[in-house]
C-alpha positions as CSV (number, residue, x, y, z in Angstrom):
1,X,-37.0,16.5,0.0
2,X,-34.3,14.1,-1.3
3,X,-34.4,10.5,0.3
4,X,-31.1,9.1,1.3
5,X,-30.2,5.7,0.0
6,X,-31.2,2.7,2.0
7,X,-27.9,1.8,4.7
8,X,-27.6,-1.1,2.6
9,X,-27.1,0.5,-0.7
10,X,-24.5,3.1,1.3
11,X,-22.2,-0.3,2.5
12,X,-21.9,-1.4,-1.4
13,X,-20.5,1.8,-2.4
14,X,-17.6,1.9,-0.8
15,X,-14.6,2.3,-3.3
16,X,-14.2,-1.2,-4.1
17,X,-11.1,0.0,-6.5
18,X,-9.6,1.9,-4.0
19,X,-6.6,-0.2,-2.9
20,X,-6.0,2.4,0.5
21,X,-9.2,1.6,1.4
22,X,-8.9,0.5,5.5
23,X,-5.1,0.5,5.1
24,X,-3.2,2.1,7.4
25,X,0.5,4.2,6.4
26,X,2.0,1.7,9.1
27,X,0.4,-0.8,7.1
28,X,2.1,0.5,4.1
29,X,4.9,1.4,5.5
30,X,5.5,-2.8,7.3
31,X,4.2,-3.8,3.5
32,X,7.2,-2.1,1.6
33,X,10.0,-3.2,4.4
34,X,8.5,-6.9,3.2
35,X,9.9,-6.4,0.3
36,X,12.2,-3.9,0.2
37,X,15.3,-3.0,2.5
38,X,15.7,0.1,4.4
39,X,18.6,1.0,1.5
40,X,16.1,0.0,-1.6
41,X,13.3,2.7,0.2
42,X,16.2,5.1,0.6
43,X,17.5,4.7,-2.8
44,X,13.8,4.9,-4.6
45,X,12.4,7.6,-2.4
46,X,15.3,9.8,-1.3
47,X,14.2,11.0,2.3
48,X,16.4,11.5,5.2
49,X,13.8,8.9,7.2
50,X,14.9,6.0,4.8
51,X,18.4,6.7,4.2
52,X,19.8,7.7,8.0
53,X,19.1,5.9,11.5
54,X,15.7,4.5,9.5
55,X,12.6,3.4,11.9
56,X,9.0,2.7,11.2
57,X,8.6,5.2,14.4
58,X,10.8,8.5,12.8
59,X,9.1,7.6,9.1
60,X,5.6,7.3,10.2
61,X,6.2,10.5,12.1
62,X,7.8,12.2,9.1
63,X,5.3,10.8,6.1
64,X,2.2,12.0,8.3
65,X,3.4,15.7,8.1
66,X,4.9,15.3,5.0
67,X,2.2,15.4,2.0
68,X,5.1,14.7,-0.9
69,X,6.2,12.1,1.0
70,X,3.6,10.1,1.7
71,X,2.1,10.4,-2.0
72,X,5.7,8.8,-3.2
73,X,5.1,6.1,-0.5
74,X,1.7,5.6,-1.4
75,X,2.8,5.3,-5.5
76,X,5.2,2.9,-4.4
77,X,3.0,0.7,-2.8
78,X,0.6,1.1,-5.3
79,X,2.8,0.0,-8.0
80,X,4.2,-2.8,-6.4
81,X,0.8,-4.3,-5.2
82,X,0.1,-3.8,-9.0
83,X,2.7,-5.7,-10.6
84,X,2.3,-8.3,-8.4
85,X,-1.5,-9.0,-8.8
86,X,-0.2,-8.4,-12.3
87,X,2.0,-11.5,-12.4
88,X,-0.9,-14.2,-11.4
89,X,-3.6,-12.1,-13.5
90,X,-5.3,-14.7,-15.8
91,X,-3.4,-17.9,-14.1
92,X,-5.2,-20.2,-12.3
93,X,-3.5,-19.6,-8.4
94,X,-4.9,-22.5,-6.9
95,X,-2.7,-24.8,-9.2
96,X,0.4,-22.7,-8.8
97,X,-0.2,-22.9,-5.2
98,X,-0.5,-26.1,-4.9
99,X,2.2,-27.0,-7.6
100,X,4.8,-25.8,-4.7
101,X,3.3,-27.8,-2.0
C-alpha cells in the first residue's frame, strides 16, 4: 500500500511557476483594465464584450463560458505580467524604488 506524502510535503508542491495560481478571471480581468483601456482589450482581443457597451459584469459572464476567450485573456495577462517582471529582472528594485522617492 502506497503512503501518501506527509501534509507538509503536499503544501510545497503547489505550482510555484504557475502565475494563475489563486487568481481569480475578475482578478485578471481588474489587472488588464490597469493597464489597458476598454478600446486597447477590444482592439488586441476582438470580442463583442470589449468592443460594445464593455463591463467587467457582461465580460466575466462571457469569458467564463467562453473557453477561447478566456485562454486569449489569460495569454494576455500572462505576457504582460512577463514583460514587466522582465523589465526589473537582474536590477536591484530597492534602489530604483527608492531613487523615485
Amino acid at each position: 500500500m502506497m503512503k501518501s506524502p506527509p501534509k507538509d510535503e503536499l503544501m510545497t508542491n503547489k505550482q510555484p511557476n504557475n502565475i494563475f495560481q489563486n487568481i481569480t478571471l475578475e482578478m485578471i480581468l481588474n489587472y488588464l483594465l490597469e493597464n489597458y483601456t476598454w478600446n486597447e482589450l477590444g482592439s488586441r482581443i476582438n470580442i463583442k464584450c470589449f468592443n460594445e457597451n464593455p463591463s467587467i459584469k457582461s465580460s466575466l459572464k462571457f469569458l467564463r463560458t467562453t473557453p477561447w476567450a478566456r485562454k486569449k485573456v489569460e495569454d494576455l495577462y500572462a505576457s504582460h505580467k512577463q514583460k514587466k517582471q522582465g523589465r526589473y529582472a537582474g536590477k536591484n528594485t530597492d534602489a530604483f524604488i527608492c531613487s523615485k522617492l
